[in-house]
C-alpha positions in Angstrom: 4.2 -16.5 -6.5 1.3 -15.1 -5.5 0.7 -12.6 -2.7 0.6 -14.0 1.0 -2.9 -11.8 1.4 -5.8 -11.4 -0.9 -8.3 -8.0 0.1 -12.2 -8.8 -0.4 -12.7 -7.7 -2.9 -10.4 -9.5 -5.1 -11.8 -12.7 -3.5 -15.3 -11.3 -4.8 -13.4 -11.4 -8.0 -12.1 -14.7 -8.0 -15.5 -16.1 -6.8 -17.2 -14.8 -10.0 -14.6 -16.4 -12.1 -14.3 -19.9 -13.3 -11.7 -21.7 -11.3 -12.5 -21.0 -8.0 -10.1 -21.3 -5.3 -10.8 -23.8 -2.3 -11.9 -21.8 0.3 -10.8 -22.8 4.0 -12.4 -21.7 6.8 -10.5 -22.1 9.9 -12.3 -20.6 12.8 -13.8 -22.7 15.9 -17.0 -24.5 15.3 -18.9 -21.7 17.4 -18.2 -19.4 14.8 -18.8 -21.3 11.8 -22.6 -21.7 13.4 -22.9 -18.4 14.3 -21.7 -16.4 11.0 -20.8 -18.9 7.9 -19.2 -18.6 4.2 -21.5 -20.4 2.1 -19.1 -22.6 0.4 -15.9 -23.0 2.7 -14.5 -26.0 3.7 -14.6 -26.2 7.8 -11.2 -26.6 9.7 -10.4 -25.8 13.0 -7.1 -23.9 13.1 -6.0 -26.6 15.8 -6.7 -29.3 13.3 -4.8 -28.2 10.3 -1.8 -29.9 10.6 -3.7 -33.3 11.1 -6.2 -33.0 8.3 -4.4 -30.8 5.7 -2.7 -33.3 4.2 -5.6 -36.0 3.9 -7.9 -33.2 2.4 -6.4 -30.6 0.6 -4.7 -30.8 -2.5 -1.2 -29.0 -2.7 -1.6 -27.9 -6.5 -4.9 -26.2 -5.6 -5.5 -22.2 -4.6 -6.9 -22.3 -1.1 -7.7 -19.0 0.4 -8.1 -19.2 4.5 -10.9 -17.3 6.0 -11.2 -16.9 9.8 -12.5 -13.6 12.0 -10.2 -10.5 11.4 -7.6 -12.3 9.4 -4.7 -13.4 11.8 -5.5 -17.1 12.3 -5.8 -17.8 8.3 -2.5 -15.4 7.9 -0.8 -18.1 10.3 -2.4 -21.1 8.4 -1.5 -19.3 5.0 1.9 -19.2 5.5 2.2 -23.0 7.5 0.4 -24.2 4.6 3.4 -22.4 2.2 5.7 -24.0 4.6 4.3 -27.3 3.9 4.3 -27.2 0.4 0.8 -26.0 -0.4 2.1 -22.9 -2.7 -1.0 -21.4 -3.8 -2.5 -20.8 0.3 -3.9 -17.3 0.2 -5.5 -15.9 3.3 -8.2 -13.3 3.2 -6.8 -9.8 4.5 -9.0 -8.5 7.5 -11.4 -12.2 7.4 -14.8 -12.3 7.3 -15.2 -9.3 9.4 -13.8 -7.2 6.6 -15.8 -9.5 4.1 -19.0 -8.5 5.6 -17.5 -4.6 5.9 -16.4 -4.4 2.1 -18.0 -6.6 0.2 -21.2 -8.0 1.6 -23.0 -6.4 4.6 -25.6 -9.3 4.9 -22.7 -11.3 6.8 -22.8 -10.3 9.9 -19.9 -8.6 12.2 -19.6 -10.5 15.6 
């Protein structure tokens, strides 16, 4: 089974690789608008347990992004809960993204 977390840079990895995982974004609208991850799929933490089902596929990796990497930890392992075994989140979020792996994000 694969680890719970995944740092930066191994998602750097991953996103250079063929067979990219589905990345899930789960912090508020605001922030999304503000700072984005070109490519993630938009969820609201709140609205996880209402869409998840209808729009993610179970067999697929997802890794969860949100700020500092405690909302997608929580959605990470509720997704595991629910089936979804491959649900990564990204250690630190995009605050460590922009820190460790690209400073053009920016820090809010």
């Amino acid at each position: 089974m694969l680890d719970l977390e995944v740092a930066p840079d191994e998602l750097k990895t991953m996103l250079a690789a063929e067979g990219q995982p589905l990345l899930l974004d789960v912090r508020e609208p605001w922030e999304t608008t503000a700072v984005g991850f070109p490519g993630a799929h938009a969820m609201p933490m709140g609205e996880v347990p209402g869409r998840a089902y209808n729009e993610l596929d179970p067999e697929e990796r997802i890794v969860v992004i949100c700020h500092h990497g405690v909302r997608s930890l929580n959605v990470a392992n509720w997704l595991r809960n629910q089936g979804f075994e491959q649900a990564q989140s990204l250690r630190g979020g995009i605050d460590a993204w922009s820190r460790d792996v690209d400073p053009a994000v920016l820090r809010y």
